[in-house]
N, C-alpha and C positions, 0 to 999 in steps of 0.2 A: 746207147744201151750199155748196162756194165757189164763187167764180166762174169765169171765164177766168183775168183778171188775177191774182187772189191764188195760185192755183195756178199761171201761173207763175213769178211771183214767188216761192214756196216750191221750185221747181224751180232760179232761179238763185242762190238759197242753198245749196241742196244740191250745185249746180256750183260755187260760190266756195267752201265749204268743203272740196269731195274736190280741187280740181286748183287752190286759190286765181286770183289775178286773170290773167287770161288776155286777154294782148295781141299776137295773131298777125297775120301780114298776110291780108291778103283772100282769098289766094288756099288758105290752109290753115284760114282758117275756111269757104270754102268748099267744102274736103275733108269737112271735121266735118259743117257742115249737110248734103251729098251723103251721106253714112254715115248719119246720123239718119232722112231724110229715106227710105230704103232700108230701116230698121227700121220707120217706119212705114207705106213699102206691103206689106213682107210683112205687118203685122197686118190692112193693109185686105182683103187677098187671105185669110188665115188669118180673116177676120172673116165674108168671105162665105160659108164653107165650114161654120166651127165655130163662127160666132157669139159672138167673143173681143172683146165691147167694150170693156169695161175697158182691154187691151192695148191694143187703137186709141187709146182716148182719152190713155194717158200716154206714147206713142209722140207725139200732136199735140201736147201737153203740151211733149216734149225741145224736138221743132221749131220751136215758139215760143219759148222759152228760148234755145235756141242764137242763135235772130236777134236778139234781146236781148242777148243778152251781145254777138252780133256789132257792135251798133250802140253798145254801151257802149264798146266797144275801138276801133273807129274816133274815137267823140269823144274818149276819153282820148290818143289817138296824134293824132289832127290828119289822117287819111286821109278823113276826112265833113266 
């Protein structure tokens, strides 16, 4: 099984390959993580009902990823 990190790290692979390097300002990677962040409490809500772990967990999965990519774009632009 993997771990935290490598999975996701295979999740911001999967983000640089569908929408390549992605260098937005703070405030619209902040939209993306709010958006993500709202997919993963409908699964923690849809988790307590129907018992959808899976979904949870690649929902925390994006979430992580997103703030990674977010932190990678900050260093690449000089805003961190």
């Amino acid at each position: 099984m993997k771990i935290f990190e490598e999975l996701i790290n295979d999740e911001r692979m999967r983000q640089d390959e569908k929408w390549g390097e992605q260098n937005h300002h703070p405030a619209i990677w902040l939209a993306i993580l709010t958006e993500e962040l709202g997919e993963l409490s409908t699964e923690i809500l849809n988790r307590s009902l129907y018992s959808r772990m899976t979904e949870m967990q690649t929902e925390l999965i994006q979430v992580a990823a997103v703030c990674k990519a977010m932190w990678e774009s900050g260093k690449r632009n000089g805003w961190m």
